[in-house]
C-alpha atoms as one frame of an Amber mdcrd trajectory, in Angstrom:
protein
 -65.150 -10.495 -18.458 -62.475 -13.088 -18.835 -58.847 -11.952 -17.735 -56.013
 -14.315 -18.957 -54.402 -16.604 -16.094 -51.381 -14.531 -15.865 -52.631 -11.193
 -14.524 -55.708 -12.173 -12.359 -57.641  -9.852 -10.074 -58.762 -11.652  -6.671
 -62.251 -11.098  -5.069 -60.735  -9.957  -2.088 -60.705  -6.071  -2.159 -56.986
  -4.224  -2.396 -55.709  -3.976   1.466 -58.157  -6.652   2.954 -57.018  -8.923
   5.143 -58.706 -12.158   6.905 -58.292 -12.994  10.409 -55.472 -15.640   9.534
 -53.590 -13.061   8.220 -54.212 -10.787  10.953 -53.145 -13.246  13.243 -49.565
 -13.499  10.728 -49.275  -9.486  10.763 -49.189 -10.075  15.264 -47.147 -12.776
  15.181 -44.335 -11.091  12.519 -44.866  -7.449  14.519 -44.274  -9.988  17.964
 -40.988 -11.283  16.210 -40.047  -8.053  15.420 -40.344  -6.769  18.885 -38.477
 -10.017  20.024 -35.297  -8.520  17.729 -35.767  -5.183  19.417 -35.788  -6.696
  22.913 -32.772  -8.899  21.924 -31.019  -5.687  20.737 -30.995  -3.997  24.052
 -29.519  -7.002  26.091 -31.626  -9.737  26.238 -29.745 -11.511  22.989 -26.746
 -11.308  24.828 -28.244 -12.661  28.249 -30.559 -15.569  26.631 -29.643 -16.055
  22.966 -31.232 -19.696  23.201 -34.221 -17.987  23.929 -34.450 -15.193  21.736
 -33.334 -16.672  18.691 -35.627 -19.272  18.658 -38.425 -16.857  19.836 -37.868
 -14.392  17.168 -37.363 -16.504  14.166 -39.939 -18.960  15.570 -42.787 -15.853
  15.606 -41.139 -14.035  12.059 -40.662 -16.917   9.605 -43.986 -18.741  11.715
 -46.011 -15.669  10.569 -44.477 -14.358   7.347 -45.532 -17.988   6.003 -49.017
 -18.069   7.284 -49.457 -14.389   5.764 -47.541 -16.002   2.320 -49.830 -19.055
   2.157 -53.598 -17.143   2.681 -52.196 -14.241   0.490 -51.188 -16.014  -2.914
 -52.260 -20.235  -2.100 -55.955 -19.665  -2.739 -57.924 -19.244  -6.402 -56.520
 -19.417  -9.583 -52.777 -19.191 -10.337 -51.579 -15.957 -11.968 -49.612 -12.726
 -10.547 -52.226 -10.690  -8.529 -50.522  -7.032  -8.312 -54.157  -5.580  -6.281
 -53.704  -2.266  -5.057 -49.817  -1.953  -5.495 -49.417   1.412  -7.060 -51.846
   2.627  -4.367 -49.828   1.467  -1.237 -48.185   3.651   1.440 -45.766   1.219
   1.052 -44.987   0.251  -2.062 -46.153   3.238  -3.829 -43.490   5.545  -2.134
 -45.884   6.950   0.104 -44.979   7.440   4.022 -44.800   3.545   4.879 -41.781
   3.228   2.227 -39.935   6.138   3.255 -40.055   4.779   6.847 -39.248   1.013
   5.882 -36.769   2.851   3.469 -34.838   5.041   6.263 -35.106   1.755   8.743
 -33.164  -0.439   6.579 -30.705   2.369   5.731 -29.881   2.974   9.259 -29.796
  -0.606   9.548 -26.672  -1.182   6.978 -25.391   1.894   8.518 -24.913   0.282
  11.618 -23.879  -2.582  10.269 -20.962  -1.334   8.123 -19.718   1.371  10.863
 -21.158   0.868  14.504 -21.937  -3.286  14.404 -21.566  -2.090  18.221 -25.093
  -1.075  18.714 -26.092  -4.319  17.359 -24.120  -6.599  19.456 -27.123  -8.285
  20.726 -28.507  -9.195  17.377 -24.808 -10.384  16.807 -24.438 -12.104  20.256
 -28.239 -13.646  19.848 -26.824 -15.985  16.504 -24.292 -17.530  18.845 -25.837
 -20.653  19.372 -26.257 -21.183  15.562 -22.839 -19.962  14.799 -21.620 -22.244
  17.086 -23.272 -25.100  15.469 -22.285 -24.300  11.830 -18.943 -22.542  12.249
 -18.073 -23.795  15.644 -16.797 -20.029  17.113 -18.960 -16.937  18.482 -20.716
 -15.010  15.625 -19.635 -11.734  14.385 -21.628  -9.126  12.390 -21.626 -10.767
   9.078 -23.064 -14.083   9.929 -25.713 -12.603  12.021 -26.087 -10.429   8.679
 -26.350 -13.433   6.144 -28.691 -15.442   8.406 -31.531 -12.850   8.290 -30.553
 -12.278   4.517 -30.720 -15.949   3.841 -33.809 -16.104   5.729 -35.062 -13.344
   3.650 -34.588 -14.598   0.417 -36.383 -18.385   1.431 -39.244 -16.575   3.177
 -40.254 -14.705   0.016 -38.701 -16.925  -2.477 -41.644 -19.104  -0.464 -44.114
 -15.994  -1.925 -42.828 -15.833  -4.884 -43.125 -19.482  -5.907 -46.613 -18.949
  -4.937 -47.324 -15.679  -6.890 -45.717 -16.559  -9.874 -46.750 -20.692  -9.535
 -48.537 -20.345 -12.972 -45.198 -19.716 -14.515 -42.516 -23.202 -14.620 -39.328
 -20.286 -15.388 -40.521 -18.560 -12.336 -40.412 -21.279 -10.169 -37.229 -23.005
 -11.246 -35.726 -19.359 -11.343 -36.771 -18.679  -7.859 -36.049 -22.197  -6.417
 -32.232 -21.793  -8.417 -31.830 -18.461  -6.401 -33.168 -19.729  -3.026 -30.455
 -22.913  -3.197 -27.231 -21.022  -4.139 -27.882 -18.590  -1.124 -28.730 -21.370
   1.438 -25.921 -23.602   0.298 -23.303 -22.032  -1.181 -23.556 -18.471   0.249
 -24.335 -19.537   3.819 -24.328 -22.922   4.506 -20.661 -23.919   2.566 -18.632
 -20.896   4.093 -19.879 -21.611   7.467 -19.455 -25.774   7.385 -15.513 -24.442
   5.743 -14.675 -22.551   8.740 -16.044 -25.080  10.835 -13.294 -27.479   9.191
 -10.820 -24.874   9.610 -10.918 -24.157   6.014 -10.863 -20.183   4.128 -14.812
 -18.462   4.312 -15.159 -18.620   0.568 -17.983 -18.208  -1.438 -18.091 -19.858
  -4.177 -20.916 -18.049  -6.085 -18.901 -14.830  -5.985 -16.466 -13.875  -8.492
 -14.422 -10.473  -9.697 -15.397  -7.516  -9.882 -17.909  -8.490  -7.618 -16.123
  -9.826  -5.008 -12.480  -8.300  -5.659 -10.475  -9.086  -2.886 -10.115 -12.736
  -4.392  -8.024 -11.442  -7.110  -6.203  -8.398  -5.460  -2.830  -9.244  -4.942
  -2.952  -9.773  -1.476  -6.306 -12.450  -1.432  -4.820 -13.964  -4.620  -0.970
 -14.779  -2.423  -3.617 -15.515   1.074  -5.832 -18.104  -0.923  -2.468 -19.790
  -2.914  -0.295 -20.463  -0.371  -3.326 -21.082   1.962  -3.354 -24.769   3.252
  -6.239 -27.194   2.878  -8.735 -26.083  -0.085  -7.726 -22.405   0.137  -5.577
 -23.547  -3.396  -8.140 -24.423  -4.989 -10.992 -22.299  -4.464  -8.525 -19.176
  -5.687  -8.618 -21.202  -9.076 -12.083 -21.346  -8.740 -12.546 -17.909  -8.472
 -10.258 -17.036 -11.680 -11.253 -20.067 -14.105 -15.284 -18.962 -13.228 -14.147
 -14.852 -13.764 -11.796 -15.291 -17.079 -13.829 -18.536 -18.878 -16.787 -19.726
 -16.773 -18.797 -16.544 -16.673 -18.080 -15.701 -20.841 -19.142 -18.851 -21.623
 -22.115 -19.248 -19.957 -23.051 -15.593 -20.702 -22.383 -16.885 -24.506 -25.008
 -19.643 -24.011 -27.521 -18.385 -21.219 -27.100 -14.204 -21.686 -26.848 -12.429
 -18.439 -29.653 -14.125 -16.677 -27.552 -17.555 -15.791 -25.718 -15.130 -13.102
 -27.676 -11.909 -12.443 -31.665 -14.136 -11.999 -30.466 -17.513 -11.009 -27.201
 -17.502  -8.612 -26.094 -14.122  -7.864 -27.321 -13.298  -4.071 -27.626  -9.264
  -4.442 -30.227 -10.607  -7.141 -31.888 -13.606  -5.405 -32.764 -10.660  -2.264
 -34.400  -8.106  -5.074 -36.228 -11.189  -7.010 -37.589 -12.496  -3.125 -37.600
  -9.849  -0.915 -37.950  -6.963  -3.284 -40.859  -7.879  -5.179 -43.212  -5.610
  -4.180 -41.095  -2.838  -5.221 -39.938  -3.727  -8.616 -42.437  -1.269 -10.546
 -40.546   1.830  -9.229 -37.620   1.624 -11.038 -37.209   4.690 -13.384 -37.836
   3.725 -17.089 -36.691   7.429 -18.046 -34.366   8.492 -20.535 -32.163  10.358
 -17.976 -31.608   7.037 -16.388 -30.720   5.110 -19.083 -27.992   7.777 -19.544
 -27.082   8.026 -16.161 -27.378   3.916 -15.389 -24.711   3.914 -18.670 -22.291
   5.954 -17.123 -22.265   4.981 -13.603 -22.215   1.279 -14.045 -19.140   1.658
 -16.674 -17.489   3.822 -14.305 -17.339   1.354 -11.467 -16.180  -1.272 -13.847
 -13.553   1.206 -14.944 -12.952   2.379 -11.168 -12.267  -1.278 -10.042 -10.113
  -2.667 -13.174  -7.974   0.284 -12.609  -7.473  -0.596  -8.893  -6.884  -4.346
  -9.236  -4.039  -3.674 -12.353  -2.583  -0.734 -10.040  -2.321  -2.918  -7.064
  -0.398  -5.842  -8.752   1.420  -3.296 -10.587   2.453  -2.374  -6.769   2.718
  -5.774  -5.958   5.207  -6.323  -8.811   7.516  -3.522  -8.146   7.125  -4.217
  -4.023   5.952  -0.786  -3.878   8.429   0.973  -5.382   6.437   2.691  -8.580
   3.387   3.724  -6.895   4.071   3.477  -3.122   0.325   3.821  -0.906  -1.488
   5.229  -4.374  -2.501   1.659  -5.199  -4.123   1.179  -1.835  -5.891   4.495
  -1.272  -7.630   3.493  -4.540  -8.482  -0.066  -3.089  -9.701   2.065   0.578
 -11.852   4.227  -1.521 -13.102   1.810  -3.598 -14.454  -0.239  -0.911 -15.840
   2.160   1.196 -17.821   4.240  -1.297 -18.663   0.997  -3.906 -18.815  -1.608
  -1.798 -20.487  -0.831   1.351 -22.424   2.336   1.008 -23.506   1.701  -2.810
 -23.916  -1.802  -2.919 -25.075  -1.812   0.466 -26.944   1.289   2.102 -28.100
   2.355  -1.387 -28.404  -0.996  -3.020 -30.851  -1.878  -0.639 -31.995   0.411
   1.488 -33.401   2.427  -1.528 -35.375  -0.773  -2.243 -39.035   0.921  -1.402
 -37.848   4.616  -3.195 -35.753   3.827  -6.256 -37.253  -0.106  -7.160 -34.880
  -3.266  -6.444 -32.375  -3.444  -8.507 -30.872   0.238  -8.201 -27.278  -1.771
  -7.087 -27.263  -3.679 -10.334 -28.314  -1.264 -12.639 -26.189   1.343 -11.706
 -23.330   0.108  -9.972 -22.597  -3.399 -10.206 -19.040  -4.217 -12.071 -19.977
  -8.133 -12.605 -23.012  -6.713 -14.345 -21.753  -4.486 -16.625 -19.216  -6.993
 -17.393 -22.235  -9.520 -18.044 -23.418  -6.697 -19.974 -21.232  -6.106 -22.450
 -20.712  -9.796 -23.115 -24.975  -9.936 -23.259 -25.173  -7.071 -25.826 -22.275
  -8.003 -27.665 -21.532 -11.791 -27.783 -24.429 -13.889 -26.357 -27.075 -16.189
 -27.928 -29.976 -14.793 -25.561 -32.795 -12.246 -26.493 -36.595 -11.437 -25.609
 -38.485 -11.737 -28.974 -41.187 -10.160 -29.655 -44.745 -10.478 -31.729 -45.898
  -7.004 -32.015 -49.418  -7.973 -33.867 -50.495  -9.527 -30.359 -49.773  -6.386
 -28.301 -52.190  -4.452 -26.704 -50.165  -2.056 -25.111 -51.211  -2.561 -21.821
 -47.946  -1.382 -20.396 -47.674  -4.070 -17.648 -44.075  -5.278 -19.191 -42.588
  -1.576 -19.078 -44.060  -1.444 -15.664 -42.895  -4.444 -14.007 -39.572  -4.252
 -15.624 -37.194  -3.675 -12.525 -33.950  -2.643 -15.039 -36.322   0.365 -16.195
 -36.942  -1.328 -19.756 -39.505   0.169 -21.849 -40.082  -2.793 -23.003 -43.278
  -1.869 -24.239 -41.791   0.323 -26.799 -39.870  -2.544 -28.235 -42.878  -5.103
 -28.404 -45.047  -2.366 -30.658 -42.214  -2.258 -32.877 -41.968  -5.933 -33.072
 -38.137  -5.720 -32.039 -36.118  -7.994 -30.108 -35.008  -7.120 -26.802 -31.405
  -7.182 -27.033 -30.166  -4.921 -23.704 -26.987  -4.988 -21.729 -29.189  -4.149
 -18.357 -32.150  -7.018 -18.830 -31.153  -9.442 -16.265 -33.337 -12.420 -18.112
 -35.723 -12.545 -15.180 -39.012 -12.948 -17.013 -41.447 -11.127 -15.472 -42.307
  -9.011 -18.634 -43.052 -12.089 -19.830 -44.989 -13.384 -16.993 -47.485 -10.269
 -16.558 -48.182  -9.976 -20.600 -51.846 -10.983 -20.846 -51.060 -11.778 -24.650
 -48.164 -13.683 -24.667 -46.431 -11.363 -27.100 -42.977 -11.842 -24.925 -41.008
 -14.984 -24.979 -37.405 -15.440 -23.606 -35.066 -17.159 -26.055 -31.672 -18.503
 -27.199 -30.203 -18.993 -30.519 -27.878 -18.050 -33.247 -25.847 -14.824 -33.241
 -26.571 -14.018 -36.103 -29.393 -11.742 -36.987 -30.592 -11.713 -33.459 -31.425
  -8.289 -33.884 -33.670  -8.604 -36.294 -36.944  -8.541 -34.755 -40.038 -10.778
 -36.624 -37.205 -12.781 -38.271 -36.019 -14.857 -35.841 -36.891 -18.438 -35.842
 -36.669 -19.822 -32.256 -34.364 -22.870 -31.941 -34.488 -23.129 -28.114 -36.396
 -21.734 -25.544 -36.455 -21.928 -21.791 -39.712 -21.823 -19.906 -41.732 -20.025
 -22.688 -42.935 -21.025 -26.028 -41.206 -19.994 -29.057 -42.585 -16.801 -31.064
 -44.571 -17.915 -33.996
C-alpha cells in the first residue's frame, strides 16, 4: 500500500522508543528535577549553576528526543498513536500536565513568591541582557521563548515536507526570540521603555489606555516613538495586511500566544471542539471581550478627558476587572493551561480581542481563502481533525466551498495532512471569493493553486 508523503505511518510501533530517546526522556526528567531543586533554594544560592544545569539537561534532551523522533525516513506528518495517548488523548497524563501548568500560571500571576528561585535562578542572564536582577516575567518569557524554539525545532522537522510550514514556523520562532524577548530586554538594558513591538491593541491595551498612551509620549529616548508604533500598526498596519494576507500574517506568523500553540501545542491541536455549541459559544465570547475592552479603553479616555469628573473610579474598575479576569486568568491559566483538555488555541478562539478584530476584517474585507476541489476528497476527516479553530473543514471540501471563516488562523495544517491535495491556501480578488469551484487562483503562498 502506498500512503501519500504527507500523512506517513513510521515502522516504529505507536509509544516505542529507542535507547537515544530514552537517554533524552532522563536527561529532560534530570532538567526538570534541576528546576524543582532550584525552586526550593538552590536557584537562589547558585543560579550560575542551576541555570546552566537545567537548561543544559532540558533543551540538551528535548533536541536529542526531537531529532530521533521526526529526522529519520521519509518526510511527512507522522500523527502514530495520538488519539490513543494518556497524554494527548485527555487521558490521566493530560489532566496531570494540564493541572501542573495551571498551578503554574497561578503562581505566577498571584504568589510569584513561591517561585522566587526560578525567578532568582535567571539572574545571571537578566543581568547580561537587561543589566538588573530578574523579576517574574523575564524568568516567564525565557522558558516561553525557549519553548517555542525547542518545538518550533520539532515542528520544522515534522512538517519539513511542507515549505509554508517551515517558513511559518521559522517566522514565529524569530519574532519571539527577537522582538518579544531579545529587543525589550537589550531596551531596558539602554535604559529605554520594555516594549514589544509585536504587540498591539486589544491585545496588549495598556499601550493605548490613557495612562500608557501620556507614559510612552512624553517618555524620553524611543518611548515617542514606539507609542506611534503601536497606533499606526493597530489603526492601518494590521487592516492592511489583514486586506492582503487574511488573518494568518498576525495570528500563524508573529503573534507569540500563537507561535507557543503552533510549537509547543502541537500535540494537542486535534482536541479542539468542532461542535456546533462551540461555534455558538466561540461567537459570543470572543465578540464579547472585544466589546468588553473597546468599552473600557473609550470609558477611560472619556475619564481622562473630563479629569474624572463624569465617571469618577467607574472607568478603572472596568480596566481592574478587565485585566484580571481577561488577561491573566483567560488568556493565561485557561489559554494555556487547558492546552492538553480543550486543544491549543482555546485563548484565541474564544477570547482573544486582536482576533476577533482580525476576524471581522478576514470574513469581511480580506483577499485570503482556503479553496477547495471537492472531486478529489475522500473524506478522510484528517482536515476537520487537525483543525485547532474547530473547523469542519471537511464539510466544506465535500461541498466544494471555499473556506471563508473569521476563526481560521491561515495556519495550514488542513492542508498539510490532506492525502489528496484537495486544500490549498490562497489570495486574490474580493470579489466572488465565496464562490467555491469558481475561483481562479492568482496567487498562492506555499501551495499550488486549485485547478
Amino acid at each position: 500500500m502506498n500512503y501519500s508523503p504527507s500523512f506517513q505511518l513510521t515502522s516504529n510501533p505507536a509509544g516505542h522508543t529507542g535507547k537515544a530517546q530514552r537517554t533524552a526522556l532522563m536527561l529532560i526528567g534530570l532538567g526538570v528535577l534541576a528546576l524543582l531543586v532550584a525552586t526550593f533554594g538552590a536557584g537562589a544560592a547558585q543560579p550560575i549553576v542551576m541555570l546552566s544545569l537545567s537548561m543544559a539537561l532540558l533543551v540538551g534532551g528535548g533536541l536529542l528526543y526531537i531529532a530521533k523522533q521526526y529526522s529519520g525516513g521519509i518526510a511527512g506528518i507522522k500523527n502514530n498513536g495520538l488519539t490513543f495517548s494518556s497524554s494527548t488523548a485527555r487521558g490521566s497524563v493530560g489532566w496531570v500536565l494540564a493541572i501542573v501548568i495551571t498551578g503554574f500560571y497561578v503562581l505566577l500571576y498571584w504568589f510569584p513568591e513561591t517561585l522566587e528561585g526560578l525567578i532568582r535562578m535567571m539572574d545571571p542572564l537578566s543581568y547580561t541582557l537587561r543589566g538588573q536582577p530578574s523579576d517574574q516575567w523575564f524568568m516567564y518569557g525565557t522558558f516561553y521563548t525557549l519553548a517555542i524554539v525547542v518545538m518550533g525545532y520539532r515542528a520544522i522537522l515534522k512538517y519539513r515536507h511542507s515549505r509554508y510550514q517551515m517558513i511559518r514556523t521559522a517566522s514565529v520562532m524569530f519574532f519571539q526570540l527577537f522582538f518579544a524577548f531579545l529587543i525589550p530586554a537589550l531596551l531596558v538594558m539602554f535604559q529605554q521603555k520594555e516594549f514589544y513591538f509585536t504587540y498591539f491593541w486589544p491585545l496588549k491595551y495598556y499601550y493605548l489606555f490613557p495612562s500608557g498612551y501620556q507614559e510612552f509620549a512624553e517618555g524620553g529616548g524611543l518611548a515617542p516613538f514606539m507609542i506611534r508604533w503601536a497606533a499606526i500598526m493597530t489603526f492601518i498596519g494590521t487592516p492592511v495586511l489583514t486586506y492582503f494576507f487574511g488573518k494568518r500574517w498576525y495570528c500563524s506568523w508573529v503573534c507569540g500566544c500563537g507561535g507557543l500553540a503552533e510549537t509547543a501545542g502541537d500535540q494537542w491541536r486535534q482536541l479542539s471542539d468542532k461542535s456546533l455549541t462551540a461555534w455558538k459559544i466561540e461567537r459570543w465570547m470572543i465578540h464579547s471581550v472585544l466589546l468588553f475592552i473597546t468599552l473600557t479603553t473609550a470609558l477611560l479616555w472619556i475619564n481622562s478627558a473630563s479629569q474624572g469628573a463624569l465617571l469618577g473610579s467607574v472607568s478603572q474598575g472596568f480596566a481592574s476587572v478587565y485585566g484580571f479576569a481577561i488577561g491573566a486568568m483567560f488568556s493565561g491559566v485557561i489559554g494555556v493551561g487547558f492546552y492538553p483538555i480543550m486543544g491549543t488555541r482555546v485563548w484565541c478562539r474564544f477570547g482573544c480581542p486582536m482576533a476577533a478584530v482580525l476576524g471581522i476584517l478576514q470574513k469581511k474585507l480580506s483577499r485570503f481563502r482556503i479553496t477547495t476541489n471537492g472531486g478529489q476528497c475522500i473524506s478522510c476527516g484528517n482536515c476537520s481533525t487537525y483543525c485547532e479553530m474547530g473547523i469542519d473543514v471537511r464539510g466544506y471540501a465535500q461541498r466544494g466551498e471555499n473556506i471563508i471563516r473569521a476563526s481560521c488562523v491561515g495556519c495550514g495544517i488542513c492542508a498539510a495532512v490532506c492525502p489528496r491535495g484537495v486544500l490549498s491556501l490562497e489570495n486574490g480578488p474580493t470579489e466572488g471569493r465565496y464562490n467555491g469551484g469558481q475561483f481562479v487562483a492568482v496567487e498562492s503562498i506555499g501551495m499550488p493553486p486549485k485547478q
